[in-house]
N, C-alpha and C positions, 0 to 999 in steps of 0.2 A: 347610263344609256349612251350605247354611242350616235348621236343624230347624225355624223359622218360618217360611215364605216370604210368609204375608199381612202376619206385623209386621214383616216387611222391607216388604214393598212400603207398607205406611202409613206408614210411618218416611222411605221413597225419597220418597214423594209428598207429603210435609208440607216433606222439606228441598227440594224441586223449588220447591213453593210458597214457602217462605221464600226462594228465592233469588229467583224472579220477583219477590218486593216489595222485594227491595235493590237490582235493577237498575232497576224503577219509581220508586223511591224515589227513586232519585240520579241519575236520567235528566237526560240536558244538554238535551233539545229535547222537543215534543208528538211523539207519534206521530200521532193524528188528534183533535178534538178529540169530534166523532161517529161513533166505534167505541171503545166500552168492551171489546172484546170482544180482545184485545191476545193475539195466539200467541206462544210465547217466544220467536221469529224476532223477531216484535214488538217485544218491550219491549225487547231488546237493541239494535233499529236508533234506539232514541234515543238514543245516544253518539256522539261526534264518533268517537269510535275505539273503536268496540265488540271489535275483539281484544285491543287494549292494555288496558282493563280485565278482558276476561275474565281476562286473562292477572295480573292483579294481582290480582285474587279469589283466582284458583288458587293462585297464591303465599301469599297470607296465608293459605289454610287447609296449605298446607304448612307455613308454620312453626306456627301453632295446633299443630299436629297431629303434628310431626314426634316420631317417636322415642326419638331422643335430644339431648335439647336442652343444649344448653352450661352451663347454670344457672337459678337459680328467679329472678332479678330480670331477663329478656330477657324479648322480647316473644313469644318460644316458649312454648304454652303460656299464655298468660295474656294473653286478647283485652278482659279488664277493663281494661287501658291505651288502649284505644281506648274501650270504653262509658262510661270514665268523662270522657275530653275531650268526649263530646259533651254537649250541653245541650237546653231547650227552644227555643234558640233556631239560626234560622234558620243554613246555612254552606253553602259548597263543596264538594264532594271531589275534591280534584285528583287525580288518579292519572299515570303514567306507569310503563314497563316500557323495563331498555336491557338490553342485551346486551353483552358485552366482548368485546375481541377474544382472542386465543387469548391463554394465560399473562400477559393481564393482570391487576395486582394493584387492590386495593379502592379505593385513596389515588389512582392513576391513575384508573384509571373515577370515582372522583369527581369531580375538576375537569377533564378529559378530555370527560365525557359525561354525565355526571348532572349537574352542576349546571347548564352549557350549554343541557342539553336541557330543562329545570325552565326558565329564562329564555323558551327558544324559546317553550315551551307560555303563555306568561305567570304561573306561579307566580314570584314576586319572594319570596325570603327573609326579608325582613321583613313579608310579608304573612300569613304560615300561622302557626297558634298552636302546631301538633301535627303532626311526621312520622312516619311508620313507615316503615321499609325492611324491606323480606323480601329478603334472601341466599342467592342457590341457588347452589351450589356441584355439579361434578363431580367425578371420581377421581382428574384431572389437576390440582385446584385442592385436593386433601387429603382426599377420601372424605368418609367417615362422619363425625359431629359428636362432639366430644369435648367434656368440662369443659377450659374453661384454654383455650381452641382461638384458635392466632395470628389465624384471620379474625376470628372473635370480635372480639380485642383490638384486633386494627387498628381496625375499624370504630367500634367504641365509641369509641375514641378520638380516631381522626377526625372524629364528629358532636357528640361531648360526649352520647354519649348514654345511655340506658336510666336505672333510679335509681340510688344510689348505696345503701350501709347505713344511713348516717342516714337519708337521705331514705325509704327502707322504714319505719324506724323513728320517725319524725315521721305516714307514713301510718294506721302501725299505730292511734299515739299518737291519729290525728285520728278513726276507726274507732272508739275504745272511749268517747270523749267523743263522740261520734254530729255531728261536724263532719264538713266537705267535704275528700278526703284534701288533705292537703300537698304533693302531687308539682309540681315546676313545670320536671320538664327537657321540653323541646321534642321531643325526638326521641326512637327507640324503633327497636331493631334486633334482628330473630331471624335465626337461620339453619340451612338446611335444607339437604338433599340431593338431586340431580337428576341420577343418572349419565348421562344423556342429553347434559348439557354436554359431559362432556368434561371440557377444559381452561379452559374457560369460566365466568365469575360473571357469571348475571343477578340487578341487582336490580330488584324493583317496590316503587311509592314510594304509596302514600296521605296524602294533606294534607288536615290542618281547615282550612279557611281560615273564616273570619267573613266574613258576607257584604258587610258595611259595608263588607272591604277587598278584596273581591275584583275 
């Protein structure tokens, strides 16, 4: 029940608006360069593949957002692992979004279709400073998200990713002496629930890249 429905609606129209400026923001091409006046038809038709990101937007606020999330050092819950790779300066966002095929596992979709597909698009592996994978799982791929969760473990393992104890503890460290945190792993994995798959795991992928190496 909404007992507010105007601070729903200011609240609906502030996040309407902040998403309009992160598709502006990161938009791959002009829309026009005389008409400011951009409908959100608009500002979406300046991506090469404006579903494929929508669809990774979507994603990362699922895992932001999810639940029940596997642990406090995943990128579930804590969108600070991306604010803090960015800088003042200039970058890419690469994105892609794949899909698997039925009961397949993480380790396969990864060299199978994710990495392939990251090549096809021109992301090169040693070009991005910072990955994020969002993990959607169905009921056929293990439900609900638990602590300890085998996706989880695979993937992290798989990527080398998320921080480790020290590395949190080196962050901390650089937070209380008011330095730039210490995190330096490359990659960053949440996961989330989508009983719409099925048996299925899509992930979507956002990349820093710098734009020097893009």
């Amino acid at each position: 029940m909404l007992e507010n429905p105007q601070d729903f609606v200011a609240a609906f129209r502030q996040a309407i608006a902040g998403l309009y400026q992160v598709f502006d923001l990161a938009a791959e091409q002009p829309y026009n360069p005389d008409d400011y006046d951009k409908p959100l038809c608009g500002v979406s038709s300046q991506f090469d593949r404006p579903d494929e990101f929508l669809q990774t937007l979507l994603d990362m606020m699922r895992i932001f957002f999810e639940p029940d999330p596997p642990g406090t050092l995943y990128l579930n819950a804590n969108p600070c692992f991306l604010y803090e790779a960015l800088s003042d300066k200039s970058i890419q966002l690469g994105y892609a979004s794949i899909l698997g095929d039925p009961g397949e596992s993480f380790s396969s979709m990864l060299h199978e279709k994710i990495f392939p597909r990251l090549a096809e698009l021109g992301y090169q592996q040693d070009t991005y400073a910072s990955a994020y994978f969002a993990i959607c799982r169905g009921h056929g791929q293990g439900g609900k998200i638990k602590f300890g969760d085998d996706l989880i473990c695979e993937s992290t393992m798989a990527l080398r990713a998320n921080i480790s104890v020290d590395a949190a503890w080196e962050g901390l460290y650089s937070a209380i002496k008011e330095e730039s945190p210490a995190f330096v792993q490359r990659n960053y994995v949440g996961l989330s629930f989508d009983q719409s798959l099925g048996d299925r795991l899509r992930v979507s992928i956002w990349l820093i890249i710098p734009v020097h190496q893009a």
